[in-house]
KERO-276806 format. One record per atom (N, C-alpha, C, O, CB): x, y, z. Coordinates in steps of 0.2 Angstrom, whole numbers, padded with zeros to 4 digits, always signed. Glycine has a CB too. Layout:
! residues N
XYZ ...
! end
This chain:
! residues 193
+0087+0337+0036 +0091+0333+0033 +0091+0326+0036 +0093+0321+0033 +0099+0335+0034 +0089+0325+0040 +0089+0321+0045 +0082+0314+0042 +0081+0308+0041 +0088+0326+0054 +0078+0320+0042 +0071+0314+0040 +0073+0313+0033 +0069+0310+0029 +0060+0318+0041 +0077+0316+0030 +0077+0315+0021 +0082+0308+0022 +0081+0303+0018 +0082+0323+0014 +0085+0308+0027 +0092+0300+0027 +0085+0295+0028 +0082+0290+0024 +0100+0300+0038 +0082+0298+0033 +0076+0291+0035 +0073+0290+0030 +0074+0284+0028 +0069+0293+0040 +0070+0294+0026 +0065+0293+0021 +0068+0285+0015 +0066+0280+0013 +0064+0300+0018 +0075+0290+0013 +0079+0286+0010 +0081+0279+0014 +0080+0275+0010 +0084+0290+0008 +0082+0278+0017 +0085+0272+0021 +0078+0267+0022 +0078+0261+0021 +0088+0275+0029 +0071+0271+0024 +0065+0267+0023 +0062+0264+0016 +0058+0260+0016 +0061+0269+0027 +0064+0268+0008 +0062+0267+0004 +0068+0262+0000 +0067+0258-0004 +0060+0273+0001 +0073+0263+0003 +0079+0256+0002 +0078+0250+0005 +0080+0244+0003 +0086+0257+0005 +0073+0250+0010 +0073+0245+0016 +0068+0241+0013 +0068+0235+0012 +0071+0248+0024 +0062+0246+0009 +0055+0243+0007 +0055+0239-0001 +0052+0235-0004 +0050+0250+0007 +0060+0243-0003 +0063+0239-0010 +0065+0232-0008 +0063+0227-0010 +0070+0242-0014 +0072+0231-0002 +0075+0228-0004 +0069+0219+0000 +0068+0213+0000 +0085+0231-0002 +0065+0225+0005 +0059+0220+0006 +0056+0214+0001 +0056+0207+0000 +0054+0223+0007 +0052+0221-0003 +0048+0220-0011 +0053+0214-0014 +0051+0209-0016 +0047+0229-0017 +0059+0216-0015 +0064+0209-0020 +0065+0205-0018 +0068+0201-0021 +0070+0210-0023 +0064+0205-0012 +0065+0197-0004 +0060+0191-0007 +0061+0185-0010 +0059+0200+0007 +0055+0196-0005 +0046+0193-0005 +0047+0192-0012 +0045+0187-0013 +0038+0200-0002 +0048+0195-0017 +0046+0193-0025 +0052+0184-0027 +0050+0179-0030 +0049+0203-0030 +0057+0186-0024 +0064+0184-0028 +0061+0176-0024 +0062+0170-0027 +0073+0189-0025 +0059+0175-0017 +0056+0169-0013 +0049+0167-0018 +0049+0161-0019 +0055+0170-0004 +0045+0171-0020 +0038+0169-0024 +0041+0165-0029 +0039+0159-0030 +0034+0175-0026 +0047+0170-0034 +0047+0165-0041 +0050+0160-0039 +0047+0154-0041 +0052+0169-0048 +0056+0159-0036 +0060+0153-0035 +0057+0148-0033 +0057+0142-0037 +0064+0154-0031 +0052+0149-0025 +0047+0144-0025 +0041+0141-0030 +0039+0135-0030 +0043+0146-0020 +0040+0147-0035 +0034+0143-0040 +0037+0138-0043 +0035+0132-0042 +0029+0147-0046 +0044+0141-0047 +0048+0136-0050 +0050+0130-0046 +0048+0124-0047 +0053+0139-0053 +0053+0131-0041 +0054+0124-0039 +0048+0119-0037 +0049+0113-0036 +0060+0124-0033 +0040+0122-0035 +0035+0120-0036 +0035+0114-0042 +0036+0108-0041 +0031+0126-0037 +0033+0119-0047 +0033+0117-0054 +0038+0112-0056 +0036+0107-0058 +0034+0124-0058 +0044+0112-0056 +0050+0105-0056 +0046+0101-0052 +0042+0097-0055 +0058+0107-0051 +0046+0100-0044 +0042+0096-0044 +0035+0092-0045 +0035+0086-0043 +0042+0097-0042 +0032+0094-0046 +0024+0093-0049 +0027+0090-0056 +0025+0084-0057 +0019+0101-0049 +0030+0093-0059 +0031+0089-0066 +0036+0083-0065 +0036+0079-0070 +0034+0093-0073 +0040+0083-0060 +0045+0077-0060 +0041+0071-0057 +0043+0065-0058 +0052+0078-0054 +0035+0072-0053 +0030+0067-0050 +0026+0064-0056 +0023+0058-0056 +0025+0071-0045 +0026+0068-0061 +0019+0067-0069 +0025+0061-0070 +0024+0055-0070 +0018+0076-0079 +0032+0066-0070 +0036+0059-0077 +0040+0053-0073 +0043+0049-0075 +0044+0063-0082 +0039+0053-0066 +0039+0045-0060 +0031+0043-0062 +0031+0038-0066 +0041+0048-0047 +0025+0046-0061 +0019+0042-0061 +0020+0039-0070 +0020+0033-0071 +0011+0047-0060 +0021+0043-0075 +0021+0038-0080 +0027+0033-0082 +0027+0029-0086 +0019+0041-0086 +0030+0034-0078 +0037+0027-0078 +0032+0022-0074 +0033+0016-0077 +0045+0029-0072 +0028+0023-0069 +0024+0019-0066 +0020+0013-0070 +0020+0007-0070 +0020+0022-0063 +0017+0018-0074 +0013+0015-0080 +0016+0012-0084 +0015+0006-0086 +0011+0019-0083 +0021+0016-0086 +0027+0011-0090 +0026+0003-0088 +0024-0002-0091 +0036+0014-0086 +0029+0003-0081 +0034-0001-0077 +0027-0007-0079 +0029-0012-0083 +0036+0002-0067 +0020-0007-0078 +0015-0009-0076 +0012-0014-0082 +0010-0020-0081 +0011-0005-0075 +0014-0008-0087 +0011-0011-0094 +0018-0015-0095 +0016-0020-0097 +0009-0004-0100 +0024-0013-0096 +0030-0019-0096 +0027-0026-0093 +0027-0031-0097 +0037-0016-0091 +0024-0027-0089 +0025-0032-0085 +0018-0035-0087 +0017-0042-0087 +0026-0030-0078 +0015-0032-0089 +0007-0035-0093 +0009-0039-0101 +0006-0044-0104 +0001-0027-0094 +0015-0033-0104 +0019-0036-0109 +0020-0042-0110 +0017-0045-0114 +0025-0035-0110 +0026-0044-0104 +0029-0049-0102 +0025-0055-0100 +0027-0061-0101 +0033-0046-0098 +0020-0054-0097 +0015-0059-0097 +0010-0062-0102 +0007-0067-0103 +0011-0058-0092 +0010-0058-0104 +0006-0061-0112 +0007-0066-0116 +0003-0069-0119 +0006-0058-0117 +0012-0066-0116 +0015-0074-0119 +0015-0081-0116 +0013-0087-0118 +0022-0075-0118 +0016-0078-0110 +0014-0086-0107 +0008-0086-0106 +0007-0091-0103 +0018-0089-0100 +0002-0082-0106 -0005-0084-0104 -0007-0086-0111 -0010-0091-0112 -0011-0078-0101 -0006-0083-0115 -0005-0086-0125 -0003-0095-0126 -0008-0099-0128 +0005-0081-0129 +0005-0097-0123 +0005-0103-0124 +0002-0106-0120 -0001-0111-0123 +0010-0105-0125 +0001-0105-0112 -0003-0108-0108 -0010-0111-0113 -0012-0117-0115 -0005-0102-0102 -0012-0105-0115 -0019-0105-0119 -0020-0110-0124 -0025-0114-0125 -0020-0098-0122 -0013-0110-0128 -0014-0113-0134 -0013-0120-0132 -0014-0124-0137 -0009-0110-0140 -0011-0124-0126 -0010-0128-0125 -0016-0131-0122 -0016-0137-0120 -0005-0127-0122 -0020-0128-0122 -0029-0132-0121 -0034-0130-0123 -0039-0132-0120 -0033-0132-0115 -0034-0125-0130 -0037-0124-0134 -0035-0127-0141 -0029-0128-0142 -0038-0118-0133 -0040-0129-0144 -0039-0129-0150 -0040-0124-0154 -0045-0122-0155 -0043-0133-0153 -0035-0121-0157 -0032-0113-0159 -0040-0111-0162 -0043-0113-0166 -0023-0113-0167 -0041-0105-0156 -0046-0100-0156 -0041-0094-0160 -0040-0089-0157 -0049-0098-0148 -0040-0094-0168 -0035-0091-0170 -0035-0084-0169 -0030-0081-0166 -0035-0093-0176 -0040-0080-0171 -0042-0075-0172 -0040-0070-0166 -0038-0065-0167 -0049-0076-0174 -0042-0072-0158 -0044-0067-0153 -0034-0069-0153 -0031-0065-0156 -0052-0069-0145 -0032-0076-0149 -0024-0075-0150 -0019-0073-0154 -0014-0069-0153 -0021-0080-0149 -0022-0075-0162 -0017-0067-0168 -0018-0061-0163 -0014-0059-0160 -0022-0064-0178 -0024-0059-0162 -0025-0051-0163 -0022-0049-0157 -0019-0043-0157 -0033-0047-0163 -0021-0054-0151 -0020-0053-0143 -0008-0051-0147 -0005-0046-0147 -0024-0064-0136 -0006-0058-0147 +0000-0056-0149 +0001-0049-0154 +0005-0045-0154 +0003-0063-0152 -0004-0049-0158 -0002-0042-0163 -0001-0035-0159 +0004-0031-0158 -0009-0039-0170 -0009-0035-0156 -0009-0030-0153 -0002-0029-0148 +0001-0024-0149 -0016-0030-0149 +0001-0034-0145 +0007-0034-0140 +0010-0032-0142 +0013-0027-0140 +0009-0039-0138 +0013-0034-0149 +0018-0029-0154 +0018-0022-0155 +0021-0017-0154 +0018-0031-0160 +0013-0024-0157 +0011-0015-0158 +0011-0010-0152 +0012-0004-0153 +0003-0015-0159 +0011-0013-0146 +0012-0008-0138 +0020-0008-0138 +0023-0003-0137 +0009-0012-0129 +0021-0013-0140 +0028-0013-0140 +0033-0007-0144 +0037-0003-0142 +0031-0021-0143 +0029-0008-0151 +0032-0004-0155 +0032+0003-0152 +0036+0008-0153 +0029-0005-0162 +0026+0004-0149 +0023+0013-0145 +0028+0014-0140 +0031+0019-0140 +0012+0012-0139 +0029+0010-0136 +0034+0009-0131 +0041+0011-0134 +0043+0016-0132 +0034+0002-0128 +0044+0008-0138 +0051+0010-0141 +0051+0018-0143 +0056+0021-0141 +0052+0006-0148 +0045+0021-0146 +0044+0027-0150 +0045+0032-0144 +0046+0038-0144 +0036+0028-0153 +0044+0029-0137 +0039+0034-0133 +0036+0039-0131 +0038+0043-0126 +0040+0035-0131 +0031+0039-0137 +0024+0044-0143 +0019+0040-0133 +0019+0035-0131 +0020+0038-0158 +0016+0047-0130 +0013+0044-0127 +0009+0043-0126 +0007+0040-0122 +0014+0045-0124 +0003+0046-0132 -0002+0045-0136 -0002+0038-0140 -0007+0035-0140 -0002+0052-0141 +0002+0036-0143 +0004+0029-0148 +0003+0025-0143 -0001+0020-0144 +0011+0028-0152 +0007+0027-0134 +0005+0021-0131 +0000+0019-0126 -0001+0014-0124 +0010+0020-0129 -0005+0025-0125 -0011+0024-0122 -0015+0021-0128 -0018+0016-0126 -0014+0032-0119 -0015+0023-0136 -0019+0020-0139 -0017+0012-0141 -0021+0008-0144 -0020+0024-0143 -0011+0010-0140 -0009+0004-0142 -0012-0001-0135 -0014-0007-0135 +0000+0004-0144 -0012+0003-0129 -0014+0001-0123 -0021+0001-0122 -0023-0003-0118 -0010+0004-0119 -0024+0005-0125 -0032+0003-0124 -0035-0003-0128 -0039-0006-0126 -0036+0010-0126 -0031-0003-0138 -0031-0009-0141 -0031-0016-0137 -0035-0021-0138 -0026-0008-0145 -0026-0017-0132 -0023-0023-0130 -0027-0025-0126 -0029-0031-0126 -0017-0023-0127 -0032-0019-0121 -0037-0021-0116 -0042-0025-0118 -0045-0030-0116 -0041-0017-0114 -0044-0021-0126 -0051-0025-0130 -0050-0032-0128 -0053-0035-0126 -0051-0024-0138 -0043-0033-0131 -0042-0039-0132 -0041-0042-0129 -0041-0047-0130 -0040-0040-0134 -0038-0040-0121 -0036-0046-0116 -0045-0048-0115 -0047-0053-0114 -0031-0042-0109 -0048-0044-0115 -0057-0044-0112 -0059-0049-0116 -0061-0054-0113 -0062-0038-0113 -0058-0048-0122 -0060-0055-0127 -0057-0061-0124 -0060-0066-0122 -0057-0056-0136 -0051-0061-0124 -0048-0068-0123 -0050-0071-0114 -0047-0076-0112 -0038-0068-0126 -0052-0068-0112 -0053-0071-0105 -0062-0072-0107 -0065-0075-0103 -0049-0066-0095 -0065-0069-0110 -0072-0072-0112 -0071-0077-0117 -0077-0078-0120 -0077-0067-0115 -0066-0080-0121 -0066-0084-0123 -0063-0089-0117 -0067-0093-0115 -0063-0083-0129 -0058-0090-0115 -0057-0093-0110 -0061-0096-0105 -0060-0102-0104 -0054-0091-0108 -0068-0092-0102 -0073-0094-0101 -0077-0100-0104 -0079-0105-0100 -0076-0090-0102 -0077-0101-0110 -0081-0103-0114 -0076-0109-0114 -0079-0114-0117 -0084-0099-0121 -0071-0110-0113 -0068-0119-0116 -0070-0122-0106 -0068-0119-0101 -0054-0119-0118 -0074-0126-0106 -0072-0128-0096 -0066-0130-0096 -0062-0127-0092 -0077-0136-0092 -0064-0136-0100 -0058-0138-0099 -0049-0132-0097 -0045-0133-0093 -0058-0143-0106 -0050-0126-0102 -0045-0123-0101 -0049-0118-0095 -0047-0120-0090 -0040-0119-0108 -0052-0114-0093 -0057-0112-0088 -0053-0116-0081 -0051-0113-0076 -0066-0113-0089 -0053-0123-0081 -0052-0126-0075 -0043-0127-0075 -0041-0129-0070 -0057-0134-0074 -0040-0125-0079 -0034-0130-0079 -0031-0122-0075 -0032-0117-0078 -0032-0134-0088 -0027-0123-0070 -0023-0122-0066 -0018-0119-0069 -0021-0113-0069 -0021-0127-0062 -0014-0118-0072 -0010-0116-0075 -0013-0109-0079 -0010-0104-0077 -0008-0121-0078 -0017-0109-0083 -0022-0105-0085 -0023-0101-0080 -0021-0095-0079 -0028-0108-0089 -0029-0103-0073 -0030-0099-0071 -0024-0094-0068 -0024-0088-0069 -0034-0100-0067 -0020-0097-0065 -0016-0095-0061 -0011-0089-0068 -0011-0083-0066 -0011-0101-0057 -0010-0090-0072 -0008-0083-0077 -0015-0079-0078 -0015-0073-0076 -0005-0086-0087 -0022-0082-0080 -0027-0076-0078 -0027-0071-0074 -0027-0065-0075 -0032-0077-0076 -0026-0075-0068 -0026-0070-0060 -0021-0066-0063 -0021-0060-0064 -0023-0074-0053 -0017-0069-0063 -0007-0065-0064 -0011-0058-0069 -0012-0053-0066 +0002-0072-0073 -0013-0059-0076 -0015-0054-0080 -0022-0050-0076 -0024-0046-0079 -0018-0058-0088 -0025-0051-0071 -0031-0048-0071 -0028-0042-0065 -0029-0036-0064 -0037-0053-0069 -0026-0047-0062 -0018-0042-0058 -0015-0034-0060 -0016-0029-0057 -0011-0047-0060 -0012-0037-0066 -0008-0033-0069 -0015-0028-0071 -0014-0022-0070 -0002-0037-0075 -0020-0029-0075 -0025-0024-0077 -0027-0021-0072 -0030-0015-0073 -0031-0026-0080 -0026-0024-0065 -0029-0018-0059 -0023-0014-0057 -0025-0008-0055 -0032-0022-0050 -0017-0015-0057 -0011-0011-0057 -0012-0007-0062 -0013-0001-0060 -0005-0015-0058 -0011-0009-0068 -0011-0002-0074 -0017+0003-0071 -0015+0008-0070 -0013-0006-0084 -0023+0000-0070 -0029+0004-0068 -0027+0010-0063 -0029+0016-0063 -0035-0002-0064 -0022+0006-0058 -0019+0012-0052 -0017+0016-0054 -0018+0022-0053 -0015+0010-0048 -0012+0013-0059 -0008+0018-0060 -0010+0023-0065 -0009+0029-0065 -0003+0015-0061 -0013+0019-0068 -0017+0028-0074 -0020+0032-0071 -0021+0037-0073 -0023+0028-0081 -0022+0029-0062 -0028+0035-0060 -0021+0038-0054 -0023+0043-0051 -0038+0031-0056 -0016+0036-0053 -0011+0042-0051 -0008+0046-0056 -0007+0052-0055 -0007+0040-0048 -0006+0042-0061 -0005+0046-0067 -0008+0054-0065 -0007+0059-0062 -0010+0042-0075 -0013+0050-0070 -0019+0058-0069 -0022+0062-0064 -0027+0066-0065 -0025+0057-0070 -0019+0061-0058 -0020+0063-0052 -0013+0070-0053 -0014+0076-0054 -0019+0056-0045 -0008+0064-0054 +0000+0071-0054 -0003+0076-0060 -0002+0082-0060 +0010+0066-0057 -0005+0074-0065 -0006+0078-0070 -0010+0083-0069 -0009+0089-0071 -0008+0076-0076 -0015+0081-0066 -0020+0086-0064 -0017+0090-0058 -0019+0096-0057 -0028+0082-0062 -0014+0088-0055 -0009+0093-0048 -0005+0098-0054 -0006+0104-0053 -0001+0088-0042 -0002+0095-0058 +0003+0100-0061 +0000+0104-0066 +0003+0110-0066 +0008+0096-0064 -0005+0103-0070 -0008+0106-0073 -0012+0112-0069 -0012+0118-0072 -0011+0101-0077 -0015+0111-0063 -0018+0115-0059 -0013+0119-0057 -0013+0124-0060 -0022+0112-0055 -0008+0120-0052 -0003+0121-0053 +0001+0126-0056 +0004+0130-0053 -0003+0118-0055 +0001+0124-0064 +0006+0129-0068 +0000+0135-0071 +0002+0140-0073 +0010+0125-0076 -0008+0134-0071 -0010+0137-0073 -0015+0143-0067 -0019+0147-0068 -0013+0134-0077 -0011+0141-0060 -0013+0145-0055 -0009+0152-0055 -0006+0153-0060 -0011+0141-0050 -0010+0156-0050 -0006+0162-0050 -0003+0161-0048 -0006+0161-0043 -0007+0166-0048 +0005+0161-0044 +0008+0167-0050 +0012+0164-0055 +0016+0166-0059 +0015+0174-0045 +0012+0155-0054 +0014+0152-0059 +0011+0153-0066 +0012+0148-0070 +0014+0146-0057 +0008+0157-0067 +0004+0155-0074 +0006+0161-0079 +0004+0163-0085 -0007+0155-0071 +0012+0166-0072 +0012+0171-0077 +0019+0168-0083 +0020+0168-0089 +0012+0180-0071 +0025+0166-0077 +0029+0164-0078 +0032+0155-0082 +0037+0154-0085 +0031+0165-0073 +0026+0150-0081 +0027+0143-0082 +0029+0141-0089 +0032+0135-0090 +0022+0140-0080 +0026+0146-0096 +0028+0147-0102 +0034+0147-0102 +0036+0142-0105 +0026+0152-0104 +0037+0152-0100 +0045+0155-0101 +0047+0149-0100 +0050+0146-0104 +0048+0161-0095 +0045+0147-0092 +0050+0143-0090 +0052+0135-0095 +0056+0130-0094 +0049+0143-0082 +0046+0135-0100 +0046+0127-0102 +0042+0122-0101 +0042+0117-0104 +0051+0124-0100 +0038+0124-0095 +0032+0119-0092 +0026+0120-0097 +0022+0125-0098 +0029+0123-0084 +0026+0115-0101 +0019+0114-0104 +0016+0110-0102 +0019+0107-0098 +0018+0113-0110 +0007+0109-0104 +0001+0108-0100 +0004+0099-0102 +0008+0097-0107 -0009+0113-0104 +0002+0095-0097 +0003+0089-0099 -0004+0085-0100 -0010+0087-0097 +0008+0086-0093 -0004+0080-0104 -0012+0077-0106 -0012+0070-0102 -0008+0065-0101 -0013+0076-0115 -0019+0070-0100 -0021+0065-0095 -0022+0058-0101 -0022+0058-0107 -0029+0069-0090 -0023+0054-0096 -0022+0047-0100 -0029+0045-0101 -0032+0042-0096 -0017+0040-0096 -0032+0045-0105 -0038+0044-0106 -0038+0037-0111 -0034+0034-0115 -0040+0051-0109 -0044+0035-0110 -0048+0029-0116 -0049+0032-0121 -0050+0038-0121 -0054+0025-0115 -0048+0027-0127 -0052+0027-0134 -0058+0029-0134 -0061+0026-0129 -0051+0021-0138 -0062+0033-0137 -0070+0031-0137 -0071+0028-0139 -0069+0026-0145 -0073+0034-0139 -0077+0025-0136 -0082+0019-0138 -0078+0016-0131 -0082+0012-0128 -0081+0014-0146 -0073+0015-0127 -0071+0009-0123 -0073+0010-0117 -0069+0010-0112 -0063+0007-0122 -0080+0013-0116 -0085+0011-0111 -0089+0005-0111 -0092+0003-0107 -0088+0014-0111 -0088+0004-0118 -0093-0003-0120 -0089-0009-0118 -0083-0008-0116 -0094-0005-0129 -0093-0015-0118 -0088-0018-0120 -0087-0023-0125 -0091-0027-0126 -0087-0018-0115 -0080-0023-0128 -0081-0027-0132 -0084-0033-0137 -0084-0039-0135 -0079-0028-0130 -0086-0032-0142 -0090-0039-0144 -0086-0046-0145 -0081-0044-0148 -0096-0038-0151 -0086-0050-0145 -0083-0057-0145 -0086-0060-0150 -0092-0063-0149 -0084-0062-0140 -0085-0061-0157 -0084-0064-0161 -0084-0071-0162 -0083-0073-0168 -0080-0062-0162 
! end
């Protein structure tokens, strides 16, 4: 009678082990998983934050511009449209609409500082440079930040499709998140017109 109490007392002991060890596994993947996706949606606020600010400067490298060029119509229309257009992606926040409205605007910032080249007079004029810099700035920032972006996504994505999260991360609401990629073709670069 005596080893049947044991037996029982060690197969109670080993369950309530087994639901220790199980109940710390799920809880840790999940609050893993929270984290790892709360880092995706701080890096693309980043991006956000970046591309806002690249927004916000476009105007004044625009009138800067238009104020020592004789209206190079074409590359400044498309530069202001494109702007709208990120803008419009930005309101939606479709985050596909705004990587592509954001790869559009690069084209075009690239045109317009090779058009800028080509005037000496606005090339030298201080004012111009100093908003170039400002914008060339902000393109190495956005640059950062898409490649932390894609750093957190690829943590999180690796991640939810690891073990033992990969059995549970469905259930829980975690879907796979997509990395911020270029348009194709925007390895080239741009022709100038």
């Amino acid at each position: 009678m005596n080893s049947k109490l044991i037996a029982v007392v060690v197969i109670i002991v080993a369950v309530i082990l087994v639901g220790v060890v199980f109940a710390a596994l799920y809880i840790g993947t999940y609050n893993n998983l929270v984290d790892l996706e709360v880092k995706v949606d701080e890096t693309w606020a980043d991006v956000e934050a970046v591309l806002q600010r690249r927004f916000d400067l476009i105007p004044n490298v625009v009138d800067a511009a238009k104020l020592y060029i004789e209206y190079e119509g074409s590359i400044l229309q498309n530069v202001t449209m494109l702007r709208s257009q990120w803008a419009q992606a930005q309101a939606t926040g479709d985050e596909n609409a705004i990587v592509d409205a954001t790869n559009n605007l690069d084209s075009a910032i690239y045109q317009f500082r090779v058009v800028v080249e080509a005037y000496p007079d606005l090339e030298s004029s201080a004012i111009v440079q100093d908003l170039i810099t400002e914008l060339e700035g902000s393109e190495n920032r956005i640059s950062t930040e898409r490649i932390r972006y894609n750093d957190a996504v690829g943590d999180y994505n690796s991640a939810r499709r690891s073990f033992p999260a990969n059995i549970w991360a469905s259930g829980w609401g975690f879907e796979a998140r997509e990395f911020f990629e270029s348009t194709s073709g925007a390895e080239n670069p741009p022709s100038v017109t």
